[in-house]
C-alpha positions in Angstrom: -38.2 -23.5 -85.1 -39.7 -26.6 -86.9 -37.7 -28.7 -88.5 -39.2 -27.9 -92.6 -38.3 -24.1 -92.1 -37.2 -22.1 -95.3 -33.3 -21.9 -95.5 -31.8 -18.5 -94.5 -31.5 -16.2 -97.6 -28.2 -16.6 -98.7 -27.0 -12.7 -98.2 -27.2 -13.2 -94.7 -26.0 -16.4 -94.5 -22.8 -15.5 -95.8 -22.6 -12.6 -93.4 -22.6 -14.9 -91.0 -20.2 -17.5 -92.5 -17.9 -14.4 -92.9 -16.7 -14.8 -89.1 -17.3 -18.9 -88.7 -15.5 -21.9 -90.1 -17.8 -24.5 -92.3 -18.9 -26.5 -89.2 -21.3 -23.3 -88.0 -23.7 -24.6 -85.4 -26.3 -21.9 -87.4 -26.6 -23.8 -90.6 -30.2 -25.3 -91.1 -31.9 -22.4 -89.4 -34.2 -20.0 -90.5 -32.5 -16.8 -89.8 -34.5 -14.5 -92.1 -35.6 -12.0 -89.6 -34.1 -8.7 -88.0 -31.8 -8.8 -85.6 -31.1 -12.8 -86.7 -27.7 -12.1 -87.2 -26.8 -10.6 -83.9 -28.5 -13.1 -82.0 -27.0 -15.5 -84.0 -23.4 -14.2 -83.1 -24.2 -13.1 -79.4 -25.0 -17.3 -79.4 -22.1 -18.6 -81.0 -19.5 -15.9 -78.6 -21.7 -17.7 -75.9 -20.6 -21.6 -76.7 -17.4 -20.6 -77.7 -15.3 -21.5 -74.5 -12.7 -18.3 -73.1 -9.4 -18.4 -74.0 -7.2 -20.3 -71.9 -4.9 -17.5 -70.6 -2.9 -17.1 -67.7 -2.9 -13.8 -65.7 0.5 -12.3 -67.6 -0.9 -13.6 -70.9 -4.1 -11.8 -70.1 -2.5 -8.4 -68.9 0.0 -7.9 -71.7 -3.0 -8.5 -74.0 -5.5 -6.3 -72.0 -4.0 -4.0 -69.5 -3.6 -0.7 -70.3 -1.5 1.4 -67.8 -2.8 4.9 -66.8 -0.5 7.9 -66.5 -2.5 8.5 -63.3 -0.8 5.8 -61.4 2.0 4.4 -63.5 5.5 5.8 -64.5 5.2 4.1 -67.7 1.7 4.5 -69.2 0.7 2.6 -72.3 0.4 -1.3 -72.5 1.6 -3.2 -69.8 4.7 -5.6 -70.6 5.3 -8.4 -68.7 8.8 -8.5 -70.2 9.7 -5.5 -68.3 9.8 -7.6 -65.2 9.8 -10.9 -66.1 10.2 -11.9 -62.4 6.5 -10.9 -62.0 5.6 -13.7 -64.7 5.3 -16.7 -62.5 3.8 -15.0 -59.9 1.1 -13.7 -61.8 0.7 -17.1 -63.4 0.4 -19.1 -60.0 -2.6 -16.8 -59.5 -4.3 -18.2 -62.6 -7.3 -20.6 -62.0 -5.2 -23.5 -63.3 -1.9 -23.5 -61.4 -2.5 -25.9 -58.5 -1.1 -23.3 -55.8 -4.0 -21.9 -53.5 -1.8 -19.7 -51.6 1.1 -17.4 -52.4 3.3 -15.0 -50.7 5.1 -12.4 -52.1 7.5 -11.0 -49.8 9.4 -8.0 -51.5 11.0 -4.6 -51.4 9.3 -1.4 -52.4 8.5 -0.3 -55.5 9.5 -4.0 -57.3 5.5 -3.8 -59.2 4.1 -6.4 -56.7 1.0 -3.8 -56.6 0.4 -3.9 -60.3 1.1 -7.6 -60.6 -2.4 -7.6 -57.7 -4.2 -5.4 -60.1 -3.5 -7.7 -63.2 -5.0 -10.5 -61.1 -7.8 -8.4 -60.2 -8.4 -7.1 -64.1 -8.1 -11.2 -64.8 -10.7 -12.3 -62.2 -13.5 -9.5 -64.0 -12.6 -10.5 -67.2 -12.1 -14.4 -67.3 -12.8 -15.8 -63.9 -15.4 -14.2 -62.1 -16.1 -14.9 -58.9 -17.0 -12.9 -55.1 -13.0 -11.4 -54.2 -12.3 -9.6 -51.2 -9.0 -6.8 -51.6 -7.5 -6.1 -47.9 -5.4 -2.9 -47.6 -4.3 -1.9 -44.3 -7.2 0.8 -43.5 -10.2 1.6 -45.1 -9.0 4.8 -45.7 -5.9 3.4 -47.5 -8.9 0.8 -49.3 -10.7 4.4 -50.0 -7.6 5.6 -51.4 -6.5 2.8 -53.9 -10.0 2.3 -55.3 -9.7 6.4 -56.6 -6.1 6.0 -57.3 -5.6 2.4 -58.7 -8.8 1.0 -59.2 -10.5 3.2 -61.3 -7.8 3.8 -64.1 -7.5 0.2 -63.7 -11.0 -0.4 -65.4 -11.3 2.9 -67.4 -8.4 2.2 -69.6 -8.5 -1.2 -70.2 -11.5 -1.6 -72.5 -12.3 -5.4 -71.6 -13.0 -3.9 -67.8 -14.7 -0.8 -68.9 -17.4 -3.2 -70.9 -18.1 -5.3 -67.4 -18.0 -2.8 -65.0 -20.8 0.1 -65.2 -19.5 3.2 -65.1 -19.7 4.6 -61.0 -22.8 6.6 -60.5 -24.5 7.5 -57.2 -27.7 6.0 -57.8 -25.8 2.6 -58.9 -25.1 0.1 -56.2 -22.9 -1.8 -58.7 -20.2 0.3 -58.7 -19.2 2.5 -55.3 -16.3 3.5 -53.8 -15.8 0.1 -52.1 -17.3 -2.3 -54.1 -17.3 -3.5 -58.1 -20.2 -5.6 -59.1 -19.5 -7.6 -62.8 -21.2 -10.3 -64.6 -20.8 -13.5 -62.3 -18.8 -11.8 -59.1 -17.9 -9.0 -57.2 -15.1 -6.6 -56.2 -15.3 -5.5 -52.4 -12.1 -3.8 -51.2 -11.8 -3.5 -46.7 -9.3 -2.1 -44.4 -8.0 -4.5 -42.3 -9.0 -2.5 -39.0 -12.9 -3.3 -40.0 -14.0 -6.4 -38.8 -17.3 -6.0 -40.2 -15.6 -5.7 -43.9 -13.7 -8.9 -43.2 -16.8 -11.4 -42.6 -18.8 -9.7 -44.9 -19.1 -12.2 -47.4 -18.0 -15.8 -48.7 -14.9 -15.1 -50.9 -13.0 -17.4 -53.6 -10.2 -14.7 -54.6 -8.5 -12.9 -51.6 -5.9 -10.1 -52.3 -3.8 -9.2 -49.0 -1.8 -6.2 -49.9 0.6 -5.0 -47.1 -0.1 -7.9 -44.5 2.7 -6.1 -42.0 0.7 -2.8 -41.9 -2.4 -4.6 -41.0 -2.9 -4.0 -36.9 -2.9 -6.9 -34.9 -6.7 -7.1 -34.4 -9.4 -6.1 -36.3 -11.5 -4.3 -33.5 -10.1 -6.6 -31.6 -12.2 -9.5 -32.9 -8.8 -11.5 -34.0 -6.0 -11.2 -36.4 -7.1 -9.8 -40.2 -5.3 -12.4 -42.0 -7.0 -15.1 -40.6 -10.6 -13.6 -40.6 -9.9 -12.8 -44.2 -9.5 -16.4 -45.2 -12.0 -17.7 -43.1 -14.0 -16.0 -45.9 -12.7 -19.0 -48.5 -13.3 -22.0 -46.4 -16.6 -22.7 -49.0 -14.5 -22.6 -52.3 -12.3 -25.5 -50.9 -9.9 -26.3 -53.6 -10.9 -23.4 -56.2 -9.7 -20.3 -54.2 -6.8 -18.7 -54.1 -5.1 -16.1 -51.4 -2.2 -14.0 -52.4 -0.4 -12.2 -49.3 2.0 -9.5 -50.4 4.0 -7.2 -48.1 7.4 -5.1 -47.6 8.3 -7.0 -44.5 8.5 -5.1 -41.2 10.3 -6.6 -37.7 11.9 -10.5 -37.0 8.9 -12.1 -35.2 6.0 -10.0 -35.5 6.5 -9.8 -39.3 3.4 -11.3 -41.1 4.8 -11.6 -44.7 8.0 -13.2 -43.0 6.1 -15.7 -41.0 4.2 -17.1 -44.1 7.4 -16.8 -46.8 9.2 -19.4 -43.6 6.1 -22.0 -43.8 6.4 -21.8 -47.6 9.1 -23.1 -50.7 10.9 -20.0 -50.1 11.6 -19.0 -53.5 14.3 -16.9 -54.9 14.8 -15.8 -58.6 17.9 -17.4 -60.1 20.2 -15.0 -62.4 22.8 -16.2 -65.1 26.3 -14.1 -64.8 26.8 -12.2 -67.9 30.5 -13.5 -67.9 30.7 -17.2 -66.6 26.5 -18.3 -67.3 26.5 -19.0 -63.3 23.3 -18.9 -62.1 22.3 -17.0 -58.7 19.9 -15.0 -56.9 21.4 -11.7 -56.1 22.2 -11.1 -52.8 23.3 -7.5 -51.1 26.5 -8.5 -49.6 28.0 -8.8 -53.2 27.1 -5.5 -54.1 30.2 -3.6 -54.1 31.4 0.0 -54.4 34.2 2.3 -53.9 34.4 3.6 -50.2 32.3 6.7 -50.4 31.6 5.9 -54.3 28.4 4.8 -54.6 28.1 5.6 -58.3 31.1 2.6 -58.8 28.5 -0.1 -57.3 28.2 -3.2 -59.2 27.6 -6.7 -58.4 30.0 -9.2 -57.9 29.4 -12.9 -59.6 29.1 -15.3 -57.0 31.1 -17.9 -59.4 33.5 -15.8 -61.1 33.9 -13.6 -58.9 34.3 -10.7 -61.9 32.2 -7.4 -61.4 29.0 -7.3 -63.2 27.6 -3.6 -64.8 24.1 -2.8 -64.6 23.6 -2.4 -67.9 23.6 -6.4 -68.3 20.7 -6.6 -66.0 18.1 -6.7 -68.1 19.1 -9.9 -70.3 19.7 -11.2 -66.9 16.4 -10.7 -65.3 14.9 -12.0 -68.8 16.8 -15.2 -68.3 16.1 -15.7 -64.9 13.8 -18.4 -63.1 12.3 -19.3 -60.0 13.7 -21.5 -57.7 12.9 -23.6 -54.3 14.8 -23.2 -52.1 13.0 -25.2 -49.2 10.5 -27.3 -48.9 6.9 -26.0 -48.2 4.8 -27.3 -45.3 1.5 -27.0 -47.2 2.0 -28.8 -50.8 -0.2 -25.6 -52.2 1.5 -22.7 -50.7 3.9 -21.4 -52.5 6.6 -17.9 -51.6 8.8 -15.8 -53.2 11.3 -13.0 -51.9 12.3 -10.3 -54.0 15.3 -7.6 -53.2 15.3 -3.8 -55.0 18.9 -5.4 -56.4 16.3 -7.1 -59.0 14.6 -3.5 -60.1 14.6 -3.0 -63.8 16.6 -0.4 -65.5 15.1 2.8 -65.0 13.6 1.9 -61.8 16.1 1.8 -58.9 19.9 1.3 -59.9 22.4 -0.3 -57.9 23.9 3.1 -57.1 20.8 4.1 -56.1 21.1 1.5 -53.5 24.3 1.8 -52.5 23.2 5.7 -51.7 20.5 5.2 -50.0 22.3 2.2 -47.8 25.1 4.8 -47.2 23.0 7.6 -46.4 20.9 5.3 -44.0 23.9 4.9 -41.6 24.4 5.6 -38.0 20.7 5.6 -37.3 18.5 2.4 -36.6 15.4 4.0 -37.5 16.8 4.6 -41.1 18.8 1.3 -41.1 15.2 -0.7 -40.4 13.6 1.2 -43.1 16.5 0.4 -45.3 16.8 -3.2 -45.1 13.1 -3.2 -44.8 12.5 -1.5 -48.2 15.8 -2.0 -50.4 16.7 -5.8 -49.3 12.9 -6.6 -48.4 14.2 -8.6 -45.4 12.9 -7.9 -41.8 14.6 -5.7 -39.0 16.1 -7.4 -35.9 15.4 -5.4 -32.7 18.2 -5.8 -30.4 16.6 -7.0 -27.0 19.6 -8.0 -24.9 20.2 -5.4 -21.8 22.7 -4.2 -21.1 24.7 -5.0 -18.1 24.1 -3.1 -15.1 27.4 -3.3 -14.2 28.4 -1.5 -17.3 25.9 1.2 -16.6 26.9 1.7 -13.3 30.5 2.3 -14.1 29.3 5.1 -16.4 27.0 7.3 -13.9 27.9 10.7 -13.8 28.4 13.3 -10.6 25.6 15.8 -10.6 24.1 17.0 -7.7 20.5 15.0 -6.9 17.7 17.1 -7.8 19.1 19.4 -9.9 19.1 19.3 -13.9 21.9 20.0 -15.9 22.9 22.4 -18.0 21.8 20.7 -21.6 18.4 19.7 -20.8 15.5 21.5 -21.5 12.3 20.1 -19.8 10.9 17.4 -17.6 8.6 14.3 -18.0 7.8 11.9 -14.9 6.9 8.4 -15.3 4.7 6.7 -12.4 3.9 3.1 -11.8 1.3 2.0 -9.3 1.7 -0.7 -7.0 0.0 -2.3 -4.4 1.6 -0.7 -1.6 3.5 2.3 -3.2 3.3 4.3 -6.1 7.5 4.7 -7.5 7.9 7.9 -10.0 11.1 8.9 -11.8 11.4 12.8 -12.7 13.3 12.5 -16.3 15.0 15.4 -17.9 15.4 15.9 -21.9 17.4 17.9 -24.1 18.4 18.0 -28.0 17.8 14.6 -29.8 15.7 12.7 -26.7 19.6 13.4 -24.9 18.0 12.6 -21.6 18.8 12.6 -17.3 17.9 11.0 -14.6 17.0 13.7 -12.0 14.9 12.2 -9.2 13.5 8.7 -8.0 10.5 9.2 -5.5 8.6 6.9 -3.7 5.6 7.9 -2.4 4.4 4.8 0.5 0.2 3.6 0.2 -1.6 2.1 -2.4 -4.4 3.4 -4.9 -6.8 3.0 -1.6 -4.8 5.4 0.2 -5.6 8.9 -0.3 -2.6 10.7 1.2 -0.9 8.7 -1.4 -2.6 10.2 -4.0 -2.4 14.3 -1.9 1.2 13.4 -2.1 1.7 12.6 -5.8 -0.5 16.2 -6.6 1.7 17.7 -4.5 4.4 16.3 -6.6 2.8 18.3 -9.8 3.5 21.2 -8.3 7.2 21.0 -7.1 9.8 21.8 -9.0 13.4 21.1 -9.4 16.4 23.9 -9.9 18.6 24.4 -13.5 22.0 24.5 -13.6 20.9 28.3 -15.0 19.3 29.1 -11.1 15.7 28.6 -12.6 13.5 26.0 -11.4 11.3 23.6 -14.0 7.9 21.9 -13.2 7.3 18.6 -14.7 5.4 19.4 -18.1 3.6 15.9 -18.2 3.5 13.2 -15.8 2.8 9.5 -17.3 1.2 7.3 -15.1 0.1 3.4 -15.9 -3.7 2.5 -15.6 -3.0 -1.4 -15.4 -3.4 -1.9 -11.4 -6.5 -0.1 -10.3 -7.6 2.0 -13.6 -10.2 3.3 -11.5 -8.1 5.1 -9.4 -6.1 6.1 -11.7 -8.8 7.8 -14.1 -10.2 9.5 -10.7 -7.1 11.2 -9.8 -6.3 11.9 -13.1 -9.8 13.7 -13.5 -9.1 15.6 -10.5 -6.1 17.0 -11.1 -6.8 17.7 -14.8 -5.0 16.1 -18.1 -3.1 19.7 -18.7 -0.1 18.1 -16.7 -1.0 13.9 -16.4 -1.6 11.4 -18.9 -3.1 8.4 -18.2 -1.5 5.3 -20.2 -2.6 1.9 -20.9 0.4 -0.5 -22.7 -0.1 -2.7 -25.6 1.6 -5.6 -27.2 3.6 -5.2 -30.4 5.8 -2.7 -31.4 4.5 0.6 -33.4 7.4 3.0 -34.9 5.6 5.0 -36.4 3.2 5.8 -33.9 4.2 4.1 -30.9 1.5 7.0 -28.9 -2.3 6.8 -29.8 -4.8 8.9 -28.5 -6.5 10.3 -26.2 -10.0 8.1 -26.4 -12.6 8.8 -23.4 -13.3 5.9 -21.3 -15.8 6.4 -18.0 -14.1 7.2 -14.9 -16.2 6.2 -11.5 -15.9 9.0 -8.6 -17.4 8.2 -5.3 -19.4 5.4 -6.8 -20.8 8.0 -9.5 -20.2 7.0 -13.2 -19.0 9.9 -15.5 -19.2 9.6 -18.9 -16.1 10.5 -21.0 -14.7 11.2 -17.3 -10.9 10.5 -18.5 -8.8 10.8 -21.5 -6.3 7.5 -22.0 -3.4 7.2 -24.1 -2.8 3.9 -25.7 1.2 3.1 -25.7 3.0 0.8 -27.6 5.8 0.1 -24.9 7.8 -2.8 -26.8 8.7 0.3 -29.2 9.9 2.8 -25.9 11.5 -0.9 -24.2 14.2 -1.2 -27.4 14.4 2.7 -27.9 15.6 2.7 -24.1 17.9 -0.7 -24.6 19.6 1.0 -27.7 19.7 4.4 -26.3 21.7 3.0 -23.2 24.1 1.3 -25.2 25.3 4.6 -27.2 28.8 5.1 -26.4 30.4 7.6 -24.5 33.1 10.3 -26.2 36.6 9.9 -24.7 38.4 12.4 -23.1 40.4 13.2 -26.0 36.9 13.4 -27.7 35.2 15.9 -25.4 39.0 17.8 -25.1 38.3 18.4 -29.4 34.3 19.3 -29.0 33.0 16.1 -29.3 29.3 15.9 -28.0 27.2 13.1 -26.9 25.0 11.7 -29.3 21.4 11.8 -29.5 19.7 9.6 -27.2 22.6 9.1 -24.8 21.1 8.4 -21.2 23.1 10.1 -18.3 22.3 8.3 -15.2 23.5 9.7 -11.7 25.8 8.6 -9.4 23.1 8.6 -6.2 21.5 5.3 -8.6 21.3 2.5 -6.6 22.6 -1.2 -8.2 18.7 -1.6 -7.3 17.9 0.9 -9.9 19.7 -0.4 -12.3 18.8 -3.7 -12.1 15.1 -3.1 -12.6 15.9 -0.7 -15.8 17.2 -3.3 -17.2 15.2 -6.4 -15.8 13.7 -7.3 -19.2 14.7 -9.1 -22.6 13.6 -9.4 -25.7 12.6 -13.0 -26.7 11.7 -14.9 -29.9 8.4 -17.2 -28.7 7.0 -19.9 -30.9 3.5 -20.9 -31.1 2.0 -24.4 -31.7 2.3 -24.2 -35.2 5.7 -22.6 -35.5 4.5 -18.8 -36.0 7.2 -16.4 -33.9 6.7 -13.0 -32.2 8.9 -11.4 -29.6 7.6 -10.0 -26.9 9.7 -8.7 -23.6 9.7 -10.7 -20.9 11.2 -10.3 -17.4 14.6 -11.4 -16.1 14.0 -10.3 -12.8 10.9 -9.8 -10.4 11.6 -6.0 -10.1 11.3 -3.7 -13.2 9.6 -0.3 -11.9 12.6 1.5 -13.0 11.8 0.5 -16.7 8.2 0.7 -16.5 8.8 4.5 -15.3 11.2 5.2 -17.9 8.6 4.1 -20.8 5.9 6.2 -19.1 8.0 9.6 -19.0 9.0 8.8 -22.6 6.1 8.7 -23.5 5.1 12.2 -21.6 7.5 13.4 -23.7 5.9 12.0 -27.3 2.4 13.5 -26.5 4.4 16.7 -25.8 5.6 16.6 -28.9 8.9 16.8 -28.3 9.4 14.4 -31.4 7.6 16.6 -33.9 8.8 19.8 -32.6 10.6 21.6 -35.1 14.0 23.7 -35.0 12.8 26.9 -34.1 10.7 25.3 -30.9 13.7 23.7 -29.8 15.8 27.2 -29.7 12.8 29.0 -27.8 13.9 25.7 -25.0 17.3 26.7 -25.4 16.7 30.2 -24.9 14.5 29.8 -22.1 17.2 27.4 -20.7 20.2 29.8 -21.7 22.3 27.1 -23.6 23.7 27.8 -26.3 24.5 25.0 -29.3 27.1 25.9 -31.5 26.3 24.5 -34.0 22.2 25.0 -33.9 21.9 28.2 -32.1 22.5 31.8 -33.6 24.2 34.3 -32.0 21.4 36.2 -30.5 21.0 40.2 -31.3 21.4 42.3 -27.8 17.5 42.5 -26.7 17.3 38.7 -27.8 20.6 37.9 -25.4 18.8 40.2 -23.1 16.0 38.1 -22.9 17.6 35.1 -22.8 20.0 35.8 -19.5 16.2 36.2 -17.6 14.6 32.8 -16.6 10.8 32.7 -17.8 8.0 32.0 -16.1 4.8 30.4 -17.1 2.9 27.3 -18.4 3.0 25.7 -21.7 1.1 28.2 -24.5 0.2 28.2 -28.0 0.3 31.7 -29.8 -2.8 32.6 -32.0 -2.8 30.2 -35.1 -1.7 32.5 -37.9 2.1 32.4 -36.4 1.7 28.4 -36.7 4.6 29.4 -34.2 5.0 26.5 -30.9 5.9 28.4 -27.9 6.8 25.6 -24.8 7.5 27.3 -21.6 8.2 25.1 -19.0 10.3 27.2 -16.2 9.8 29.6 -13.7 11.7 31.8 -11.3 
C-alpha cells in the first residue's frame, strides 16, 4: 500500500483495537476492504511468538482425556501424578536433556505422559517424529485406540490434524501429517519403518518387548536413533519400558548409563524425605489389607491416605552420575500409584498371590516394583543329582507320566537321543538314552533313528507309548537334517534351529518353510523348522532340577511332587549328568558396558542338555502347555492314573474304558466339540 493511503474507517479500526494493545503493528494502513479484518488478525496471530509452555503446562491446558482409553475422562491433571511433571517437562524443546529413560512399573501413566509429548510436538513444536511400539500390529493398535481420541478430543489437535479419510494421505492408520511435521508410528520388527525417514522427536515405548533384530538388520533401538543423527543438538529420544530380565533388559541397560533418578517423598510424620522402596512395605502375615509403609527415618507406619500430599511434595533426585551429560533416567515403582489407581494392599495381594512360582514372581517384580528379573543360571551339582536318582526299571515309564517327547543332537560321528517322559505340570522322566554310531553322511544312521519312531516303550499300566514328537537340532548339517525330516514326515519330528535370548512367552515359533536339498534336487518349502528360544528351556531345566524332593514323612501324609520335578534314573551315568548340567548362565559385558547373559559351557560335553531342550520343546509344539483340564484327564484316562485331587470318579462304562489301554495316533475330533483328543498309546 503507498504510503498517502486513506486511514482505515474508524468502525473497523476499533474492531480491530478491540483485541490489540495501543502499539498495533496495523495502525497507518488502509484496511477499508472486506475481509481486511481477518487478514489483519490471521497477521498479527502470525508475529505473535507461541507461548513458551512446557509439555505439562501444555497438556493440563490442552489435553482432553477420552473415555475410550482413559479411566478418568475429562481434562488431564498433571497434579494427579505429579511425578510425571518433570518428565514431561525434560521432553520440552528447552530443557537441555536429549535423551530420557523412563523405567517404570505398569500402569504408573508413563503412556499418557508419551501422548502429551506427542499432542505438544503437533501443537507447539512441529517437527518429523517417529513412535516405536513393539509390532506394527501393536503400532496399528495404539493409533485406533490411543491416537485417535488423542486428537479428536483435544480441539488444538483436531484443528491441525485433517480428519482420517481414505483418499487423504495426511492422515492414515500409520502416519499424521500437520503443519510443519509429521507423525509416523513403526513396529519395531519392520526394519523398513525404522530408516524410513530423518527424525528429530523419537518415542520408544516398551523398548524390552522390541525383538532383538529388526529383520535381522540390527537392534531397533539403535536403528531408531540413527534416524536423529541430522538434528544434532535439537532432538530428543525418550525410551520407556516395564523392564523385563538382568542383562538382556533394554530399559535397564540405559536407566544404568544414566543419573538414575528416583522420586524423593516427605514422611507425613517426621518430614524425612525418601524414595519408596518395597522392602518397607509392611503387612500383617496373610493380611494384606493392613499394608502400609514404613518411614525409613522414623520408622512409624505410614497410611495410604497421606500419599497424595506426599507425591505432591515429592521431587526428583540423582542418584548417580550420568555418563552422557544429556541423558537423563528415572525409575518408578507401582508403591508411587495415585489413590485410586493401585493401593498398597493391592500390592501386597498380588506379591502374595505371586508366590511359589517364578513365572508369576518375574511378572511381579517386573510390573509392581518395575525392577528386572534375575534368572538363576548356576547348575546344579551333579553330585546332588546323582544322589537323588530313583530305581525304575530302564525302558519302562512310570506310572504318573503320560506321553513321550525325544530330544536328538547330531554330531559328527553319532547322533545321541534321550526318550523323555511327561506327566501333570511338565512332572517329567528320564526313560532312555540312545546312541545311534555314524554321522549325518551315514545312512544306516539315519534307518536306525526311523526305526526309532516306531519303537515303543512299555507303561507301568502294561501298555506301550510311541514317542509323540521327536526334536531334533538342525545346527550341524541342516541339510541332512531337513532331508530326513522330509522323509519321514513332520506328524512325529520337528526340526529345530536355537536362538539367542530368552522368550517366556513364546519360547517356540513356528513352523516357517525353508528349502530342503534331496539327492542334489532343491525343493521348495521342502521342511518345516521351528525356531527355539533355548536360554528360556536352559533355566526352566536348571530351576526345575533344583525343586525339592517331599520327605518320607511327606509322601507317608500324601504329599506329591511338585510340578516340574525331574526324576532321573539310577542306570544315569556321572557322564550323563555332567553334560545336563555342563552350562552356566553368565553376565558378559560389551565395550561400552552394555550386559546380556548368555549360557556358556563349563565343560566340553553337553549333549545331555542339548537333548533335554529339544524334547521340551517336542512337548510345547504339542501343546502340552496350552492343553486344558479336560485334555489332561483323557491322558490320565488313557494312562489309567487316577489324581485325587483332579480326576473324578469315573461312572462304570467310563471306568470300563479306562482299565483298556488305547490304541492309536494323535486326533482332533470335528471342530464343533472344540474338544482335544491326544492318544499316544497302543496295546
Amino acid at each position: 500500500m503507498s504510503a498517502n493511503s486513506s486511514t482505515p474507517s474508524p468502525t473497523s479500526g476499533s474492531r480491530l483495537h478491540d483485541e490489540e494493545d495501543d502499539n498495533d503493528l496495523t495502525t497507518g494502513l488502509d484496511l477499508g476492504f472486506d475481509g481486511a479484518e481477518d487478514l489483519a488478525r490471521a497477521w498479527r496471530q502470525g508475529m505473535r511468538p507461541d507461548p513458551n509452555l512446557t509439555v505439562s503446562e501444555w497438556a493440563d491446558q490442552h489435553r482432553w482425556l477420552s473415555s475410550r482409553g482413559a479411566a478418568e475422562p475429562g481434562r488431564y491433571r498433571t497434579a494427579r501424578t505429579p511425578y510425571l511433571r518433570e518428565i514431561m517437562d525434560a521432553l520440552s524443546p528447552g530443557h537441555p536433556a536429549q535423551r530420557i529413560t523412563f523405567m517404570k512399573a505398569a500402569q504408573v501413566g508413563a503412556t499418557e505422559a508419551g501422548n502429551n509429548w506427542i499432542g505438544f510436538v503437533i501443537h507447539h513444536a512441529p517437527g518429523p517424529m517417529l513412535a516405536v511400539l513393539p509390532s506394527l500390529e501393536l503400532a496399528k493398535r495404539t493409533s485406533r485406540g490411543r491416537l485417535d481420541p488423542l486428537i479428536a478430543d483435544s480441539p488444538a489437535l483436531r484443528e491441525r490434524v485433517n480428519p482420517a479419510r481414505s483418499r487423504d494421505a495426511g492422515n492414515s492408520m500409520l502416519s499424521k501429517e500437520f503443519p510443519g511435521g509429521i507423525l509416523v508410528l513403526t513396529g519395531a520388527n519392520s526394519a523398513t519403518g525404522l530408516r524410513s525417514m530423518p527424525a528429530r522427536y523419537v518415542f520408544l515405548d516398551e523398548v524390552d518387548a522390541y525383538p532383538a533384530s529388526a529383520d535381522e538388520e540390527g537392534d531397533p533401538v539403535t536403528l531408531a536413533e540413527a534416524r536423529t543423527t541430522t538434528f544434532s543438538h535439537r532432538r530428543k529420544v525418550f525410551l520407556v519400558s516395564t523392564p523385563t530380565i538382568r542383562g538382556l533388559s533394554r530399559i535397564e541397560r540405559e536407566f544404568e548409563a544414566s543419573d538414575q533418578r528416583r522420586y524423593f517423598v516427605p514422611c507425613p510424620h517426621c518430614g524425612a524425605m525418601q524414595w519408596l522402596q518395597f522392602d518397607r512395605l509392611r503387612w500383617a502375615k496373610g493380611k494384606p489389607e493392613t499394608a502400609a509403609y514404613h518411614c525409613e527415618g522414623c520408622e512409624r507406619p505410614i497410611a495410604e491416605h497421606h500419599k497424595t500430599e506426599m507425591l505432591a511434595k515429592g521431587e526428583w533426585r540423582a542418584t548417580a552420575v550420568s555418563r552422557d551429560p544429556k541423558a537423563i533416567g528415572f525409575h518408578l515403582s507401582a508403591l508411587y500409584s495415585p489413590l485410586g489407581w493401585k493401593s498398597w494392599s493391592d500390592v501386597a495381594r498380588e506379591w502374595l498371590a505371586a508366590q511359589g512360582s517364578d513365572e508369576t514372581l518375574r511378572a511381579a517384580r517386573n510390573t509392581l516394583l518395575g525392577e528386572t528379573w534375575v534368572e538363576s543360571g548356576d547348575a546344579p551339582e551333579w553330585q546332588r543329582l546323582a544322589d537323588r536318582r530313583e530305581a525304575w526299571k530302564p525302558g519302562t515309564v512310570p506310572m504318573a507320566a503320560l506321553f513321550l517327547t525325544a530330544g536328538a543332537d547330531v554330531q559328527r560321528d553319532r547322533i545321541e537321543v534321550d526318550i523323555w517322559a511327561w506327566g501333570r505340570g511338565l512332572e517329567s522322566w528320564l526313560v532312555d538314552h540312545i546312541v545311534i554310531p555314524g554321522g549325518p553322511d551315514d545312512p544306516a544312521a539315519w534307518d536306525k533313528l526311523t526305526a526309532l519312531l516306531g519303537r515303543s516303550w512299555q507303561h507301568a499300566n502294561g501298555a506301550f507309548m510311541t514317542v509323540a514328537r521327536l526334536g531334533i537340532d538342525t545346527g550341524y548339517e541342516a541339510a541332512a537334517v531337513y532331508a530326513w525330516s522330509r522323509k519321514v514326515g513332520f506328524e512325529q519330528v520337528a526340526p529345530l534351529k536355537g536362538l539367542e535370548g530368552f522368550n517366556r512367552s513364546a519360547p517356540v515359533s513356528g513352523p516357517t518353510y525353508v528349502d530342503a536339498t534331496i539327492g542334489g534336487r532343491r525343493l521348495r518349502r521342502g521342511a518345516r523348522l521351528w525356531s527355539v528360544a533355548t536360554a528360556t528351556f536352559k533355566a526352566e531345566t536348571y530351576r526345575f532340577l533344583r525343586i525339592e524332593r517331599p520327605s518320607d514323612e511327606d509322601r507317608a501324609l500324601g504329599v506329591l511332587d511338585a510340578p516340574g520335578t525331574v526324576h532321573i534314573p539310577g542306570w544315569a551315568d556321572t557322564e550323563w549328568l555332567k553334560q545336563l548340567v555342563a552350562e552356566q548362565l553368565v553376565t558378559i559385558r560389551n565395550k561400552r558396558g552394555y550386559a546380556h547373559q548368555e549360557w556358556q559351557k563349563m565343560r566340553e560335553r553337553n549333549e545331555a542338555l542339548d537333548c533335554r531342550v529339544y524334547a521340551r520343546a517336542a512337548a510345547w509344539i504339542l501343546g502340552a502347555d496350552r492343553w486344558d483340564e479336560a485334555t489332561w484327564r483323557r491322558l490320565e484316562a488313557q494312562a489309567g492314573v487316577e489324581t485325587p485331587m483332579l480326576v473324578a470318579v469315573p461312572t462304570a462304562p467310563e471306568a470300563a474304558a479306562s482299565a483298556q489301554p488305547k490304541a492309536g495316533t494323535l486326533t482332533t475330533p470335528r471342530r464343533k466339540r472344540r474338544a482335544y483328543t491326544p492318544n499316544f498309546m497302543r496295546d
